[in-house]
C-alpha positions, 0 to 999 in steps of 0.5 A, a space after each residue: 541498534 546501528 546508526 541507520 535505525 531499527 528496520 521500521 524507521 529504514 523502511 519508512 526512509 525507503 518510501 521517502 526516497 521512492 525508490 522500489 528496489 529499496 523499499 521493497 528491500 526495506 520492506 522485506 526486513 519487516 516482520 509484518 507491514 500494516 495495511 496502510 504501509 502496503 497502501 504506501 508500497 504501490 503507490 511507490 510500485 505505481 509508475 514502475 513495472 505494471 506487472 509488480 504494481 499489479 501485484 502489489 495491489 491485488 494483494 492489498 486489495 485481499 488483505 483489505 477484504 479480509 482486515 475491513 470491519 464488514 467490507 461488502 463487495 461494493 467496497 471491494 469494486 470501489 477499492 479495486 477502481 481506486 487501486 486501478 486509477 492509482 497509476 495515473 491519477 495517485 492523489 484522488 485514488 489516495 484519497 478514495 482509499 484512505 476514505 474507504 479504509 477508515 470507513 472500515 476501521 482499517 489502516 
């Protein structure tokens, strides 16, 4: 193993820094990124391109309809409005996902 860690501990270092080219970049060394690790990608992705957060939050949005123990619809409309106020309002719509994700035993 190189001075610079295993590929979980430089995508960790890739959030930290908050930089989405390098996490993005990090990220793709991953055999698998968890869900709360794909949380942590857009909130990184939020105040770059619109487009690319989009993305990534649709996508989590998915994996979290398909990973959540006895996720309703009514889970999936709030997750998507906390995933919506996510760019402008990062700490509330954390907090509203992370309660919906351990309400569901995902994360």
């Amino acid at each position: 193993m190189t001075s610079e860690g295993n590929p979980y501990q430089r995508f960790r270092r890739a959030l930290e820094t908050g930089n989405p080219a390098l996490v993005t970049a990090a990220a793709l060394e991953l055999p698998r990124v968890a869900l709360d690790d794909a949380l942590r990608i857009c909130l990184v992705l939020r105040g770059g391109e619109p487009a690319r957060y989009q993305r990534a939050a649709v996508r989590w949005l998915g994996r979290f309809a398909l990973e959540a123990r006895g996720a309703t619809i009514d889970d999936l409309r709030e997750a998507a409005n906390a995933l919506d106020a996510l760019p402008d309002g990062a700490a509330e719509a954390m907090e509203r996902l992370q309660r919906l994700c351990l309400a569901r035993g995902v994360g």
